[in-house]
N, C-alpha and C positions, 0 to 999 in steps of 0.2 A: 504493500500500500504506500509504505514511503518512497519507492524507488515510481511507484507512478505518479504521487504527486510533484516528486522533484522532475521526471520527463514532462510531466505537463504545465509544470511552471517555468521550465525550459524554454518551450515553445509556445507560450504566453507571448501574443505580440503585447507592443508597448505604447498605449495609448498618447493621443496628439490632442489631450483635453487644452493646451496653450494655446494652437493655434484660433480656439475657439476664442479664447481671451484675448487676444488681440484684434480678431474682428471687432468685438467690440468695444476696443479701447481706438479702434479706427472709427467706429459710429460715431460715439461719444464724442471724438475730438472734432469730426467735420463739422456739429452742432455748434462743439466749439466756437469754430473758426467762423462758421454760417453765420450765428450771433454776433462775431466781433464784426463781418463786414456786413450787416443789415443798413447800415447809416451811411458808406460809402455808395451802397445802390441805391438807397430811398433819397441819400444827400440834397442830389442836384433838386430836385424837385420839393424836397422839406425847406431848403435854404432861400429858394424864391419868395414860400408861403412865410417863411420866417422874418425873411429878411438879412441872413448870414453874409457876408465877405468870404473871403479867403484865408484871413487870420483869426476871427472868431471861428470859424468851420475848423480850421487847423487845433482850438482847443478846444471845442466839443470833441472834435476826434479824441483828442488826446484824455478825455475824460476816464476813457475808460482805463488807461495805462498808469495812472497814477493813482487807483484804486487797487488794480493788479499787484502793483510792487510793493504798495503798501502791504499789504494781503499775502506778501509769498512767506516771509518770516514765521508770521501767525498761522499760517495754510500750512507749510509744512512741520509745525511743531502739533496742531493739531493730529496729521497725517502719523508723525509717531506717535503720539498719547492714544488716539482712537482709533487707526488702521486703516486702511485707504476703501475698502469697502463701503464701509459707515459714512466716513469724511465724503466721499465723492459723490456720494447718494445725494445729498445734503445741498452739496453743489452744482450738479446738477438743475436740481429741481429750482433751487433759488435763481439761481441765474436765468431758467428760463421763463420764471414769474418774472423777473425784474425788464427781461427782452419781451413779453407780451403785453406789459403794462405802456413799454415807449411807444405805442401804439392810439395810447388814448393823450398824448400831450397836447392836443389843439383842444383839448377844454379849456388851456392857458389863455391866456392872451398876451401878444409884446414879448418882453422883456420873460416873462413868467415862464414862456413854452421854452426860454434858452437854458432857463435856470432847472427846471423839470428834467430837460433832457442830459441834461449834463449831471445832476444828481442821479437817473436811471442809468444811465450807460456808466455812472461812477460804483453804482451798485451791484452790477455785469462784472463790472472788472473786481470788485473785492468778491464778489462768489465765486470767479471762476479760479481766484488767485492758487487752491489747490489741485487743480488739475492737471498739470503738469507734471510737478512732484510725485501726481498721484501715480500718472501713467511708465514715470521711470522708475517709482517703489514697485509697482506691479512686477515692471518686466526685468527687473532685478528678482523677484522673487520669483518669475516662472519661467525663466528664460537661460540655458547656459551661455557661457561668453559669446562661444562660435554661432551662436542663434542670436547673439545683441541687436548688432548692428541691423538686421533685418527685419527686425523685431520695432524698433525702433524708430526704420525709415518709413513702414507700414503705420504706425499711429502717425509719424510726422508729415507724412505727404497728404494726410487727411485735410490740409491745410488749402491743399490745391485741389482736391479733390471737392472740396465743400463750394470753389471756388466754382467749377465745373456745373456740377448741378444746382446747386442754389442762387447763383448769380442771375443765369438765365429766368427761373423761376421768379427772382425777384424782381428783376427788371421790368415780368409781364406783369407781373401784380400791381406793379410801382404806376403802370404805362394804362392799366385796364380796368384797376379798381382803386389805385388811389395809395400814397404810401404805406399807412397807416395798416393795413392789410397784409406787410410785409415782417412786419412785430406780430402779429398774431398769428401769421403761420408757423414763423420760428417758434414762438415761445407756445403755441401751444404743443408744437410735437415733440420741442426737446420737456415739456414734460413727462410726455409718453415714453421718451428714451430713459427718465430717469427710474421710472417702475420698470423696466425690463432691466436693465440694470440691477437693482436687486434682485432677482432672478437669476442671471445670468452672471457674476462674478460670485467668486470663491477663494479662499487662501488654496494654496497647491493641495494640504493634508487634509484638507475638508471638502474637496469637491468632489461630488459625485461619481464623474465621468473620469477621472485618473487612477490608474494602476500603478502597482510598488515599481513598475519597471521604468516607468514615467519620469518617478519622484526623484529616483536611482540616476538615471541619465542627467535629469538638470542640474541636481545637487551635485554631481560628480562634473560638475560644468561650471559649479562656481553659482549659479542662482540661490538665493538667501531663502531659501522655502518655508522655515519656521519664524520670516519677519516678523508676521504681525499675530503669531500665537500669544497667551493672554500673559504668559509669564513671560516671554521676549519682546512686550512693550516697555519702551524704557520710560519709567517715571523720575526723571533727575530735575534737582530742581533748578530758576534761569539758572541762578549764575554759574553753574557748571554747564549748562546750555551755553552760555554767553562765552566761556569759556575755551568750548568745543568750537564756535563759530570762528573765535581767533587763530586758531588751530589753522582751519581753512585759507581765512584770510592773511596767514604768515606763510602761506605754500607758493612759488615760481609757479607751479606748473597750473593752482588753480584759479590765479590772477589773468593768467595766460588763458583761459578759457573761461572765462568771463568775460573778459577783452572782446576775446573773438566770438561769443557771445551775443555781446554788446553790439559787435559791426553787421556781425548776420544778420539780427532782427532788425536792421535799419534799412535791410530790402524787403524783410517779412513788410514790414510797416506801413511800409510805401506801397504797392502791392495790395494791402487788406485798404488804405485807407485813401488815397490820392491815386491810385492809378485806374481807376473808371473817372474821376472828375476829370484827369489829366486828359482819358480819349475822349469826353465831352469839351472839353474847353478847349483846350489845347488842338486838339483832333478834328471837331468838330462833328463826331459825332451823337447820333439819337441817345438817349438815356436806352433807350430796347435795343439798339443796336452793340452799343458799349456794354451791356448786361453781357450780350452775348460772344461779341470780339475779347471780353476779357477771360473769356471760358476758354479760348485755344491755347494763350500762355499758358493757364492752368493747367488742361490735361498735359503737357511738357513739363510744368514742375512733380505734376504727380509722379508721371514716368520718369523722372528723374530723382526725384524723392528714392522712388522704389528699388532704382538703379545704382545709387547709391550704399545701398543699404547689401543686397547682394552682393556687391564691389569691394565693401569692407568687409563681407565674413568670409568672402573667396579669400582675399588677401592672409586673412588671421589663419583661417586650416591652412592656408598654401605657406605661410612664413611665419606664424606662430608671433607675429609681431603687433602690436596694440599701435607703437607708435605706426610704421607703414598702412598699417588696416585703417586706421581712424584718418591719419592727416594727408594721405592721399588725395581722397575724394574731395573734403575740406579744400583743400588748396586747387586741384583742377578746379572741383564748381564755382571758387569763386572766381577765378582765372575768367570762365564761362560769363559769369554772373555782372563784368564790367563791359560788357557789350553791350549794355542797354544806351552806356553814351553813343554811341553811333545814329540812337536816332534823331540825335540834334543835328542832324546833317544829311538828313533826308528829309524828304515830304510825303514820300510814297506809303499810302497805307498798309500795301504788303511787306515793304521791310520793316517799316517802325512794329509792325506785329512778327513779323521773323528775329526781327533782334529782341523782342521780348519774350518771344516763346524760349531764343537761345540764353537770353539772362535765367528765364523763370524754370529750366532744364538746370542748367549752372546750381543756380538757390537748391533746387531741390539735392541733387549731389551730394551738396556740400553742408546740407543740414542735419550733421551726424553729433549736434553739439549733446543732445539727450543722451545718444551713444557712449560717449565719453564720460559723461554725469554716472550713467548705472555701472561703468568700470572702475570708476575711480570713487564716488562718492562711500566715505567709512557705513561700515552698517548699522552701528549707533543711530546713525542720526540722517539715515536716509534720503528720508522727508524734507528735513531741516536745509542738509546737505543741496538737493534739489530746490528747496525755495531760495535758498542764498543765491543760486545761480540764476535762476528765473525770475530774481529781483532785478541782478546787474544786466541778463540779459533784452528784460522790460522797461530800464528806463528808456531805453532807445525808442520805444514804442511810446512815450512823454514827449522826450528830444524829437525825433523823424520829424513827425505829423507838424509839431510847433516851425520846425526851423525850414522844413517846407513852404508851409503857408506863410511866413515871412521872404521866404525867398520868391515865391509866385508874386506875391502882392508888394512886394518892393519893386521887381524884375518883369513884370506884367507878364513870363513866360517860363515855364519851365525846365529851361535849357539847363538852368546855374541847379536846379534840384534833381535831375537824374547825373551832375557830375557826382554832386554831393553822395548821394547814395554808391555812385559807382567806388568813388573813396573809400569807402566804408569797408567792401567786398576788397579793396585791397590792404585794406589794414589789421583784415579778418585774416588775409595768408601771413602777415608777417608775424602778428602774433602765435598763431600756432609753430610757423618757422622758425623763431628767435625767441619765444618768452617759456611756451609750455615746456619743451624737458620733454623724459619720459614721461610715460601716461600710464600710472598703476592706482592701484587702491592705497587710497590715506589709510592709515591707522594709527588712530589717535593715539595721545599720552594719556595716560590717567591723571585725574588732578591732583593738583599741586607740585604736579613735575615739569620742569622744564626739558 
């Protein structure tokens, strides 16, 4: 009897319950992303009724990013005290009450509907502030090394992906029945997403759907499987928090990736928040038609995203290397990612969309910074770990939007704001090539030691 149970747990295949978890930590994040760009599609046409400019529109935008950062410290301290299942449910759901509600701000009047909206999109951005952390706790806990990067590019290219189908959707809504109709699609279905959601997520030793052969494979891969079990939640109190953060903050390698960070979301940015205004303004075209010209960059950032991410775990099996695996891609896509200046030097509608599909291919490549986050971030403090980065890597998402709209509305054109951004993407290579260092997992000192 025992020689046939060992032959038949032999030949036990070994369940692929993660890949279901990343599906939908890809749904969750296109809502994400769907959310953060509702106001760059309904913009042009809320901003007439409003009365908006180009530097007021520049800090509405920016509303919601300065909620975000606020929110990452606290989002991921949360994310270790309560576990990212609970915490992200939570978030979820808020945030897309707070995206269905921007739907009713023309009960304002004047001054009112600016102040309305910039408090709702301020309240998007501190509910969503966990979610990122959440999605690199996750895929640290269900994910071995050589499955990261893929892991990784799959929730991040939900970015472009959101951008693909939701753009278009919204542009018609925005075009057929009216902005306000564009908040209430989003926010009612990212509630629906947040009840499947609990359903559907699981710690690795509590899910259902996985076998010991599964559990064996990840863990033997380096995935933190018993993160957010009830006795490996860390209750420390700040100031050994505060502690731990300096830890981070005295690290080369994780200044260096924060930096770079920093310069990548400054295309993400531009992209979710100025780049449908830019082909309305700038371009000249339709609000329906820009809905949907911004959908072809998109599916090129996804497919890029994705490409990415494959690119870096070929590399890790093929050369066993964190640093080649990670800052390869990084550094080509941003390479990619500065070709969007070229469209100041054309007119033609087909290339200024060619060099943008080629920037937003690039971006996607080269957005393996959450990659590096679930390699390197200590296990302690996961969460915490993650929201440090997704603060430095957010203000840019304050910065972009602001120094855009002054650069538009100083410059009456957008030439001097696609260098600015192309900058960015080159300050994003050199940080990784001269600041970061190797690229391994911190581990902390205990306190009181230097």
């Amino acid at each position: 009897m025992s020689t046939f149970s060992q032959a038949a747990s032999g030949v036990e295949k070994r369940t692929n319950a993660r890949y279901w978890i990343v599906v939908m930590l890809f749904i969750v994040t296109s809502f994400n992303y769907g959310d953060r760009a509702t106001l760059s599609i309904a913009g042009s046409e809320m901003s007439k009724s409003i009365g908006l400019d180009s530097i007021a529109m520049g800090y509405v935008f920016s509303a919601f990013s300065w909620a975000y950062v606020i929110g990452q410290i606290p989002g991921g301290w949360l994310l270790d005290r309560f576990g990212s299942k609970r915490v992200y449910f939570w978030s979820i759901f808020t945030w897309s009450m707070f995206t269905l509600l921007q739907g009713f701000v023309d009960i304002f009047n004047g001054f009112g509907i600016i102040v309305a909206l910039f408090t709702l999109r301020f309240m998007v951005g501190l509910a969503e502030s966990p979610s990122f952390p959440g999605n690199s706790r996750i895929v640290a806990a269900w994910f071995p090394a050589q499955e990261r990067g893929t892991a990784v590019a799959i929730f991040n290219s939900a970015q472009y992906f959101a951008t693909v189908i939701f753009a278009p959707i919204m542009g018609w809504l925005t075009h057929e029945v009216g902005w306000s109709h564009v908040f209430f699609f989003m926010g009612g279905l990212g509630i629906f997403i947040s009840l499947l959601w609990q359903k559907m997520i699981h710690e690795p030793n509590q899910h259902p759907g996985v076998n010991k052969k599964e559990l064996e494979y990840i863990a033997e891969g380096g995935a933190l499987i018993n993160m957010d079990q009830k006795n490996n939640i860390h209750r420390v109190p700040f100031p050994e928090k505060w502690a731990q953060i300096k830890q981070l903050l005295a690290s080369r390698m994780m200044i260096g990736v924060y930096l770079g960070q920093y310069c990548i979301n400054a295309l993400t940015y531009f992209f979710i928040t100025w780049f449908p205004v830019y082909l309305v303004q700038a371009r000249g075209m339709s609000i329906l038609k820009a809905g949907f010209i911004a959908s072809i960059p998109a599916i090129c950032g996804f497919v890029g995203g994705v490409l990415g991410g494959i690119i870096s775990d070929w590399l890790m099996r093929r050369y066993g290397s964190l640093n080649m695996a990670r800052k390869t891609p990084i550094v080509l896509g941003m390479l990619l990612s500065m070709s969007m200046v070229f469209c100041n030097y054309t007119n033609s509608e087909m290339m200024i969309i060619g060099f943008m599909s080629l920037a937003f291919f690039g971006k996607g490549i080269g957005a393996l910074g959450w990659a590096v986050m679930a390699d390197t971030a200590p296990k302690e403090i996961s969460g915490l770990s993650g929201g440090l980065f997704n603060m430095f890597g957010n203000i840019s998402g304050i910065v972009t939007p602001i120094a855009i709209g002054y650069i538009v509305g100083s410059t009456g054109s957008f030439n001097g704001a696609l260098i600015y951004v192309g900058i960015h993407a080159l300050v994003a290579i050199l940080s990784y090539l001269v600041l970061v260092g190797d690229i391994k997992r911190i581990v902390l000192k205990p306190a009181g030691r230097e």
